[in-house]
MARSEKE-139646 format. One line per 3 residues: number of its first residue (from 1); their letters; for each residue x, y, z of C-alpha. Coordinates in steps of 0.25 Angstrom, whole numbers, plus 2048, in hexadecimal, padded with zeros to 3 digits. Layout:
BEGIN
NUM	A	X,Y,Z  ...
// end
This chain:
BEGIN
1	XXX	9B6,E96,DAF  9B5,E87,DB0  9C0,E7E,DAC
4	XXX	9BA,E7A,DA0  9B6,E86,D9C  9C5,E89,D9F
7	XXX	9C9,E7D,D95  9C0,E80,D8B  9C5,E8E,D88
10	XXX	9D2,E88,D88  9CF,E7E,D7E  9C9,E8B,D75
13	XXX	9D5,E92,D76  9DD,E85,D73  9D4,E83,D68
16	XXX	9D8,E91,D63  9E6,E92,D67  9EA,E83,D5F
19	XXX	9E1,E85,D54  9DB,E91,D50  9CC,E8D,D52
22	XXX	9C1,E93,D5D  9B9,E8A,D63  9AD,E8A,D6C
25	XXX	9AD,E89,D7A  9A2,E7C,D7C  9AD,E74,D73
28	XXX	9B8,E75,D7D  9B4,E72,D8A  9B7,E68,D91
31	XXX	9B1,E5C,D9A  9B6,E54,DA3  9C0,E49,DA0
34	XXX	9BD,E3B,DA0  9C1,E35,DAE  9CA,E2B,DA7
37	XXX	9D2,E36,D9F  9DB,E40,DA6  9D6,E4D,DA9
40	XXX	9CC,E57,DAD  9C6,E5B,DA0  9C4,E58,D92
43	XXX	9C5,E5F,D85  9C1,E58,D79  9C8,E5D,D6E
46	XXX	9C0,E56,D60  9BA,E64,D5D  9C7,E6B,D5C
49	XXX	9CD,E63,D52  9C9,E6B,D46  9CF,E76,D4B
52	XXX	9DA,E6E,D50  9DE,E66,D41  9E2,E5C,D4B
55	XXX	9DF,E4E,D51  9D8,E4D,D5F  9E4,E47,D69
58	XXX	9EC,E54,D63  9E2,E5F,D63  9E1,E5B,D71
61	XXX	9ED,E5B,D74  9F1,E69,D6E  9E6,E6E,D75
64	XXX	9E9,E67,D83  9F7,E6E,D82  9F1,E7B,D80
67	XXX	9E8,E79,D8B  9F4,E77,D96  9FD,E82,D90
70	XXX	9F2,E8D,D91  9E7,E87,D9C  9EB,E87,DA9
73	XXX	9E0,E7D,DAF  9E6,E74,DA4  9F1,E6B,DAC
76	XXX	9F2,E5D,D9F  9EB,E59,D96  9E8,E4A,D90
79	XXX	9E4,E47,D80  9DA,E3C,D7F  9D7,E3B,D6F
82	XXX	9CE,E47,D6D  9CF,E4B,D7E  9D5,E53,D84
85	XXX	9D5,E51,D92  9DA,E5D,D9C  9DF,E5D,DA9
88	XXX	9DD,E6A,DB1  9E8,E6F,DBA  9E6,E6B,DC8
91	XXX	9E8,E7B,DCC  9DB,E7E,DC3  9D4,E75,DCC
94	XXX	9D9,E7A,DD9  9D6,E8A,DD5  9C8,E84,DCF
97	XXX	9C5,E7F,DDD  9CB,E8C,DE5  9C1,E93,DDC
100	XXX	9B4,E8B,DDD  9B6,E8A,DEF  9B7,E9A,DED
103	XXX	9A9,E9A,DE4  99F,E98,DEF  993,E95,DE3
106	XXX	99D,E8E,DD9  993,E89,DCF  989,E94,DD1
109	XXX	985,EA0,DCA  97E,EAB,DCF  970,EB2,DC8
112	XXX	974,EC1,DC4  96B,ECD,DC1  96B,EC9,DB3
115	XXX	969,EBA,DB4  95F,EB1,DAD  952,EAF,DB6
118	XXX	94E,EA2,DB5  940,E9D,DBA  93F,E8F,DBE
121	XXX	92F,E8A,DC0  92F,E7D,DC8  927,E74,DD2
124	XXX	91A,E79,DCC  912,E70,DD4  901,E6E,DD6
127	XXX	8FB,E71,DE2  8F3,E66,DE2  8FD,E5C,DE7
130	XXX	90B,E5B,DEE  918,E5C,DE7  91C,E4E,DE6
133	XXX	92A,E47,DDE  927,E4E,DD2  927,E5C,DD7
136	XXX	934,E5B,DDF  93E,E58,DD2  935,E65,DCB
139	XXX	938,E6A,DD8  947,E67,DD7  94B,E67,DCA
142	XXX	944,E77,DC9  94C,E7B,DD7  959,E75,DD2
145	XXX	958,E7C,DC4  953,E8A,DCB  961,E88,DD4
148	XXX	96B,E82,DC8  965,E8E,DBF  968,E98,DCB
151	XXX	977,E94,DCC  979,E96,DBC  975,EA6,DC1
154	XXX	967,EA6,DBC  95B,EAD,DC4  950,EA3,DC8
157	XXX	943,EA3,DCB  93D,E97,DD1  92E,E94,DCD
160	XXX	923,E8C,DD2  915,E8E,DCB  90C,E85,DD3
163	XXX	900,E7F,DCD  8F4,E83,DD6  8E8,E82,DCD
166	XXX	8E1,E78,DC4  8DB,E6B,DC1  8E4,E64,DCB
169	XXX	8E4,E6E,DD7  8D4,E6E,DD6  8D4,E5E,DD6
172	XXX	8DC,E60,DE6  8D3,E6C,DEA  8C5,E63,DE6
175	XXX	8CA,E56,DED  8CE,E60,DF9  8C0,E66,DF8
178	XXX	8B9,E57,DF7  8C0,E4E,DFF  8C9,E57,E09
181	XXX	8BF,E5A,E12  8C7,E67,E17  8D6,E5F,E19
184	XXX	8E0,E6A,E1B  8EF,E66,E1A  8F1,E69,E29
187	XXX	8E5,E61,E2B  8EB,E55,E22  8F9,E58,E29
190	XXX	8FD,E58,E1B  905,E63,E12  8FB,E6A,E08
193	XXX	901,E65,DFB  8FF,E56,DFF  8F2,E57,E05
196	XXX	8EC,E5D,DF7  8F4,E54,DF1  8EB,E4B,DF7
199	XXX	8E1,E51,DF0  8E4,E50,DE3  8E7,E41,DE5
202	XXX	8D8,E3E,DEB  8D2,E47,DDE  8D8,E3E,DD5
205	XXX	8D4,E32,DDD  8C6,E36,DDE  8C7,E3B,DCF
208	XXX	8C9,E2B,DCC  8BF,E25,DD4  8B5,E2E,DCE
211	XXX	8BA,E2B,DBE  8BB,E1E,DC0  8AD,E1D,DC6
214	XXX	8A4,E26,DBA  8AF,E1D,DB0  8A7,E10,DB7
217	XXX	89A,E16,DB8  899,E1B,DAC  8A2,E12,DA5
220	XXX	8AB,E1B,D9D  8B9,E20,D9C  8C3,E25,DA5
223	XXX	8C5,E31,D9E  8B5,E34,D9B  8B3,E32,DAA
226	XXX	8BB,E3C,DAC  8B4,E47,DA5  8A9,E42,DB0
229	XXX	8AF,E43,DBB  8AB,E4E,DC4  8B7,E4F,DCE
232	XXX	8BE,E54,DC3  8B2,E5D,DBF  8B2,E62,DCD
235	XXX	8C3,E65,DCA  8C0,E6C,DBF  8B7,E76,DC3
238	XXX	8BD,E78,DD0  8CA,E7C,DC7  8BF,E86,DBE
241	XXX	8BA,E8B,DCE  8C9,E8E,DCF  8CD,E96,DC3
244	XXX	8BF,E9C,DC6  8C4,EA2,DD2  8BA,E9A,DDC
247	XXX	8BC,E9F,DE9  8BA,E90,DF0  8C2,E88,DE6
250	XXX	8CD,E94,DE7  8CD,E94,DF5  8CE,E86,DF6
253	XXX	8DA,E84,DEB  8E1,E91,DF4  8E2,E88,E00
256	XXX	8E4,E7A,DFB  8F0,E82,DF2  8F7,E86,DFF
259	XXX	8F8,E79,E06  8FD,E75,DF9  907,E81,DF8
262	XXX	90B,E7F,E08  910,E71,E05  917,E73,DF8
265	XXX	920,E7E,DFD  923,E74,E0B  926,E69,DFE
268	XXX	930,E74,DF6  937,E78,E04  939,E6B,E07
271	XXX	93F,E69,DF7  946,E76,DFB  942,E7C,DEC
274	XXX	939,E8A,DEC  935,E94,DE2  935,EA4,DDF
277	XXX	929,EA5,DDB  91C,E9C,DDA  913,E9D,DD0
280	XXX	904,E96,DD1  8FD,E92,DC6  8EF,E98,DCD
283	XXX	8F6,EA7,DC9  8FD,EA4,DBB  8F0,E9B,DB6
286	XXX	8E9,EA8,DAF  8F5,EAF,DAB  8F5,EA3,DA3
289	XXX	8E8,EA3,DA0  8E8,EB1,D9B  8F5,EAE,D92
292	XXX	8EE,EA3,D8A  8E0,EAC,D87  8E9,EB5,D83
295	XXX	8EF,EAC,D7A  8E1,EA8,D77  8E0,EB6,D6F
298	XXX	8EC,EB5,D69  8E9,EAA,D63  8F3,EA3,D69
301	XXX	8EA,E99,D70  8DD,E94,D6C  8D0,E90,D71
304	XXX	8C8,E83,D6E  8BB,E80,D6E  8BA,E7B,D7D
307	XXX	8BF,E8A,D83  8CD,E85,D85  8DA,E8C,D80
310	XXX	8E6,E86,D79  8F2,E89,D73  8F6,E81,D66
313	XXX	903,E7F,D66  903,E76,D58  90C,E7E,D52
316	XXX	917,E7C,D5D  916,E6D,D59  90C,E6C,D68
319	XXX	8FE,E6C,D68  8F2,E73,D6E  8F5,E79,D7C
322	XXX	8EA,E7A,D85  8EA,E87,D8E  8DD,E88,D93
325	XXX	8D3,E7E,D95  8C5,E80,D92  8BE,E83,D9E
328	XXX	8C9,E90,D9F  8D2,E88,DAA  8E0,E88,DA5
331	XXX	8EE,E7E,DA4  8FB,E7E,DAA  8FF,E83,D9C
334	XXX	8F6,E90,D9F  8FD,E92,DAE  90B,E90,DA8
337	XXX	908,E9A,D9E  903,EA4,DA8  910,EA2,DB2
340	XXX	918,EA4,DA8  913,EB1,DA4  912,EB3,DB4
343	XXX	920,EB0,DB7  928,EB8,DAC  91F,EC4,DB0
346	XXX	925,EC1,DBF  933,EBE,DBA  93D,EC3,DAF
349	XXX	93F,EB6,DAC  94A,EB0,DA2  948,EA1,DA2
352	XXX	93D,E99,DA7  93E,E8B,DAB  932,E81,DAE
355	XXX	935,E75,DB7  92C,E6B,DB3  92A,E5B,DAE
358	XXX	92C,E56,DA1  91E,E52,DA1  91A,E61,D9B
361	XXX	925,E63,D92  91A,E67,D89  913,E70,D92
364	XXX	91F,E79,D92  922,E77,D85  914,E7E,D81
367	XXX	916,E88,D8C  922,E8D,D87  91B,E8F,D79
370	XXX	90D,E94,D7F  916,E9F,D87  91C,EA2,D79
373	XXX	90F,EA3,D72  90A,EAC,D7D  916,EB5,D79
376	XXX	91E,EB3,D86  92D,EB4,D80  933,EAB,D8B
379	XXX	92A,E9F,D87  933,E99,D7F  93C,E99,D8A
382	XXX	936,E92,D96  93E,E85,D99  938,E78,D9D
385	XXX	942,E72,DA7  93B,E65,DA4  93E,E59,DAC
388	XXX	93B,E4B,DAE  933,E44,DB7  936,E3F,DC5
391	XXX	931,E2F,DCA  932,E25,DD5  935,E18,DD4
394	XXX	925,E15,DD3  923,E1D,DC7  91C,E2B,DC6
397	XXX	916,E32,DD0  903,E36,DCB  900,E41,DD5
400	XXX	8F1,E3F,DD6  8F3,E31,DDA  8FC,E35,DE5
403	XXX	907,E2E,DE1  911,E39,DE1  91E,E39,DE7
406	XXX	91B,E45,DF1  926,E4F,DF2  927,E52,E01
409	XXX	925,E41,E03  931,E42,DFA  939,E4A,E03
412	XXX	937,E43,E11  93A,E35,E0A  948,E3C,E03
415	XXX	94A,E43,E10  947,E36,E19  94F,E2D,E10
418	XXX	95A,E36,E12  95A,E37,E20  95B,E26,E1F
421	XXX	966,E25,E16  96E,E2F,E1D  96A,E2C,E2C
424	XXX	979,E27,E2F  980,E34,E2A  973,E3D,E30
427	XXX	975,E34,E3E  980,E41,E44  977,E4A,E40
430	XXX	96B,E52,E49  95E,E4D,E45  95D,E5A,E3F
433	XXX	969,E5C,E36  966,E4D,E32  959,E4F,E2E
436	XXX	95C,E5C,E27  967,E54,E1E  95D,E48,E1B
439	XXX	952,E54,E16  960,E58,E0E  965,E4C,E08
442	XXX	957,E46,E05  952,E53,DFD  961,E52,DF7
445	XXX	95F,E44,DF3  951,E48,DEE  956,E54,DE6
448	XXX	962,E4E,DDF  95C,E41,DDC  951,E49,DD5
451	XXX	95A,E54,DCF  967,E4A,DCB  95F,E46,DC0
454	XXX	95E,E4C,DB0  950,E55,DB3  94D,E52,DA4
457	XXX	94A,E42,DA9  940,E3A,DB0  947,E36,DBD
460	XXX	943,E2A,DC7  945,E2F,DD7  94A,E25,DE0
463	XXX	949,E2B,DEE  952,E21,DF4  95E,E22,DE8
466	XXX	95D,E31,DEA  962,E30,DF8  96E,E29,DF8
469	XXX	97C,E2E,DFB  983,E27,DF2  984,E2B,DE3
472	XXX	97B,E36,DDB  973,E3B,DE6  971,E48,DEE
475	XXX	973,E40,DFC  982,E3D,DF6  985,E4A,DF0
478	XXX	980,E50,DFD  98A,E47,E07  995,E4B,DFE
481	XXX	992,E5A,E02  991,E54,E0F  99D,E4C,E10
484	XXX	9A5,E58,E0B  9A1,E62,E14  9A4,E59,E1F
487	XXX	9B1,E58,E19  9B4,E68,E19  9AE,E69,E29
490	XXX	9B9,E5E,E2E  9C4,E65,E27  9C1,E6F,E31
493	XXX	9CB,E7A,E2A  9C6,E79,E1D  9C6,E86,E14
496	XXX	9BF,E86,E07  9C6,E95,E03  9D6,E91,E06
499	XXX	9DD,E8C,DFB  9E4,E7F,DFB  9EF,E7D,DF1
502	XXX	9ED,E6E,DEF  9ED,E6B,DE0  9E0,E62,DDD
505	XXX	9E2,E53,DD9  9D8,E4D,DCD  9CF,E49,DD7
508	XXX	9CE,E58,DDD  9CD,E5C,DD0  9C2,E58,DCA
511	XXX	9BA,E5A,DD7  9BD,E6A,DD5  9BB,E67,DC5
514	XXX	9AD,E61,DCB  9A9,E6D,DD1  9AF,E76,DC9
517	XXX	9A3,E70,DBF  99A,E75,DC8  996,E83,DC1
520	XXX	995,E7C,DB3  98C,E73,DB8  983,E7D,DBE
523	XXX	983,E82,DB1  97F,E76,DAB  975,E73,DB4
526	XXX	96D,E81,DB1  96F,E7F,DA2  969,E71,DA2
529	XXX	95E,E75,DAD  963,E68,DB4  965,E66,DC3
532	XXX	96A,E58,DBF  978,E5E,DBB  97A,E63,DC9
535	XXX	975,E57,DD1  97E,E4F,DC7  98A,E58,DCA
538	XXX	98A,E59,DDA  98B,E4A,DD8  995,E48,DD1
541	XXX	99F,E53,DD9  999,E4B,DE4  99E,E3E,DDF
544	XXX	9AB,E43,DDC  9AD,E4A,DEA  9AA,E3E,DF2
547	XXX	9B5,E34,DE8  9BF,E40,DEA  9BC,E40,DFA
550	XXX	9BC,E30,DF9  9C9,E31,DF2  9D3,E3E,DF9
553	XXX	9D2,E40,E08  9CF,E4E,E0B  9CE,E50,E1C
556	XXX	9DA,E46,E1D  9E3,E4C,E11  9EF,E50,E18
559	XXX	9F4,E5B,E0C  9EC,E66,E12  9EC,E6E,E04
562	XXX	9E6,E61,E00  9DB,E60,E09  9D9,E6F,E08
565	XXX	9D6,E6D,DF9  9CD,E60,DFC  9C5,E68,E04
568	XXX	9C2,E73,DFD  9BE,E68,DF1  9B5,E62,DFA
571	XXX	9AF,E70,DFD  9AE,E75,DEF  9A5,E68,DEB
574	XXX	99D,E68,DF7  99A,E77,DF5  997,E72,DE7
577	XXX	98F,E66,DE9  987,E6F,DF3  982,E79,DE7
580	XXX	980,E6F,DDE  977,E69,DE9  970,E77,DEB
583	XXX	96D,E77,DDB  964,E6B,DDE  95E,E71,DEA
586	XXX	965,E67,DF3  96B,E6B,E00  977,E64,E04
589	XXX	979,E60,E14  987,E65,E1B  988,E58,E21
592	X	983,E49,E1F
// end
């Protein structure tokens, strides 16, 4: 039981004891007390005074001298107005701490036979290009989630479903075919993923050209020159060749799709995320396909005159849907719709969550109800973990004109930028140990700049603000870590399970109060679905470990029960700050 949770029952039982009234739990807890009041925590007492027929300062005070007669943790207590600030004993805090150095995972629950499985679907790339900027906060943000939502004891399933068919994949796979003239990646000396990605790229060049040339020749629009234009022609029916099964467009799109599949997992190594279970669209397309005719004779969907099916969802205050186009080729609403079905026929699956933009906030909005309609019960109770977009200084990133931010670029320039900011401290170091802590403090600086962030916003990334070591950044939260294990390994005789009878001072206190948070916050964390409460967490312990060590000597403090209890401070927040780290996916080096 946590502290407040500790105050807050004895705030009811107050309330009952003095007054003859039962209240609810959520109206006595406390929080923290403001830093220019005494005390720990605060209990605001305005929604007892009903109960209490009495003014603010002396319901509070009745209830403060209740409090320390019958709560041991409560040592005083202050009165301001309608606040009634608490100050815990200094003993709570010292069997607090004795009690978190003995929890190996404090903070962390672990799954049961009869937890929740939750299934988190993220990355969801095309394999017509490279992951690039984008991709890595999906990446992230459904990594982290899948970890924090482990440590509040649910079962996870990570997913990836990998879009490896349509419009776009045949655009990369017909440039290959006209202008590649048999290149290989080993031939190109390049990974897979990017050399299609150059492919895609010169489609949409040549696609220009040749639109801007039958708009000049025949002098007419943009948009009726593209109806003209028989690249895109060429695409199409390359895509129909596909869903027809044609042995040489199939047998092309299975090679190209390795390269492709060969780079992206060198790309989630190197981002240290992975998955349970991959799902292609390729496989899932026609289970869809097969849900919506389905639906089609129902009379849940309809047809138009052109052959396409929709779904009119007017009545759910939307619009018309389409599911499937005319010539019979389906949509992402079709393969999401087919996975779905695919995924709780593989899984028992209590919750899923989908990792994706803001940009389709409508498209799960309308699967939600399409799945609902189709009569899968659990429709309604998909989640859209939507986020907001990730850009450069420069603006936003257009893939088909090559002007993305390219994921595994973005990872030597964080890792190289890290080895130059940290040179001086890596200089004692083997070339090897340094460069294993530059790959860990530049993906740490990535990771936490990324993930420090509400998901819900639009964020701007600043490669060179995200590695500094000084203020909220990974780099910093990692050399405390650092800082504190080299502490531990030169007091030599250190034992984090004896039991030094020092009593904490206000300082030591609210470090252990600050770690002591640590399980609520997880909580919160897996609540909100938002990694930012953690990141924001391990910075602030951070921040108030490197004042206290700026502030108390610990190696020189000649009170060995003193020192004893310093130290085992210091290891409690390290231990901490590492898990925290771990929630984000960021490792955290032994020594800087």
């Amino acid at each position: 039981m946590t502290i407040e949770q500790i105050i807050a029952q004895g705030v009811m039982k107050a309330v009952k004891d003095l007054y003859g009234v039962e209240i609810a739990e959520q109206q006595a807890i406390p929080s923290a007390t403001k830093k220019e009041f005494e005390g720990d925590l605060t209990v605001v007492v305005f929604p007892f005074l009903k109960a209490s027929h009495k003014n603010p300062e002396a319901t509070a005070t009745e209830i403060g001298e209740w409090l320390q007669k019958n709560v041991e943790a409560v040592e005083k207590f202050n009165v301001v107005k309608g606040f009634l600030n608490l100050s815990i004993n200094p003993e709570y805090w010292l069997g607090l701490l004795h009690e978190i150095a003995g929890t190996e995972k404090w903070g962390l629950t672990e799954a049961g036979p009869d937890s929740e499985l939750v299934m988190v679907e993220y990355s969801s790339p095309n394999t017509n290009k490279p992951l690039h900027l984008g991709h890595v906060r999906n990446n992230l943000l459904g990594y982290s989630l899948s970890q924090i939502l482990k440590a509040n004891g649910k079962k996870v399933v990570k997913t990836n479903i990998v879009n490896d068919r349509g419009i776009h994949i045949c655009k990369s796979m017909l440039a290959w075919k006209k202008w590649g003239e048999g290149i290989t990646p080993d031939k190109a000396g390049k990974k897979g993923d990017h050399l299609i990605g150059d492919f895609y790229v010169a489609f949409d060049k040549h696609y220009k050209d040749e639109v801007k040339q039958i708009m000049d020749r025949d002098g007419i629009s943009e948009d009726e020159a593209k109806e003209k234009s028989e690249l895109m022609a060429e695409a199409r029916e390359m895509l129909r060749k596909w869903e027809q099964g044609d042995p040489e467009v199939r047998g092309l799109w299975k090679m190209m799709n390795e390269w492709v599949y060969a780079g992206f997992d060198e790309t989630y190594k190197r981002l240290g995320v992975d998955f349970d279970k991959i799902y292609y669209e390729s496989d899932t397309y026609l289970e869809g396909k097969d849900l919506v005719l389905g639906g089609l004779e129902q009379g849940i969907m309809f047809r138009k005159e052109d052959g396409s099916v929709w779904a009119d969802l007017t009545n759910d205050g939307l619009d018309h849907k389409l599911l499937l186009r005319a010539d019979g080729t389906s949509v992402y609403m079709t393969q999401d719709i087919g996975t779905a079905k695919l995924r709780y026929q593989d899984y028992p699956i209590d919750k899923m969550v989908y990792v994706v933009g803001n940009e389709q906030n409508y498209h799960f909005q309308v699967l939600s109800l399409l799945l609902d309609k189709l009569g899968f019960k659990w429709g309604k109770d998909l989640t859209h973990f939507s986020y907001g977009m990730v850009e450069l200084p420069e603006g936003k990133m257009k893939s088909r004109e090559g002007t993305v931010v390219d994921a595994d670029d973005l990872i030597d320039t964080m890792v190289s930028g890290a080895a130059e900011m940290s040179a001086d401290r890596l200089k004692e170091m083997s070339p090897e140990e340094a460069a294993e802590v530059a790959r860990m403090v530049g993906l740490g600086a990535l990771k936490y700049f990324l993930l420090k962030v509400d998901p819900k916003k639009n964020m701007l990334f600043n490669p060179k603000e995200s590695i500094d070591f000084n203020g909220n950044t990974g780099p910093f939260i990692q050399y405390t870590y650092a800082r504190i294990n080299s502490v531990i390994r030169k007091a030599g005789d250190f034992n984090p399970e004896a039991t030094p009878k020092a009593v904490p001072n206000q300082k030591e206190s609210t470090l252990i109060q600050k770690v002591a948070d640590f399980p609520s916050v997880v909580a919160e964390a897996g609540r909100n679905y938002s990694p930012a409460v953690i990141a924001n967490y391990a910075y602030d312990l951070a921040k108030e470990y490197n004042q206290f060590y700026h502030d108390y000597s610990i190696l020189k403090e000649e009170n060995k029960e003193v020192r004893d209890l310093r130290l085992l401070i210091s290891f409690v927040v390290a231990r901490t700050l590492k898990s925290a780290m771990a929630l984000l996916g960021i490792e955290m080096p032994e020594r800087m």
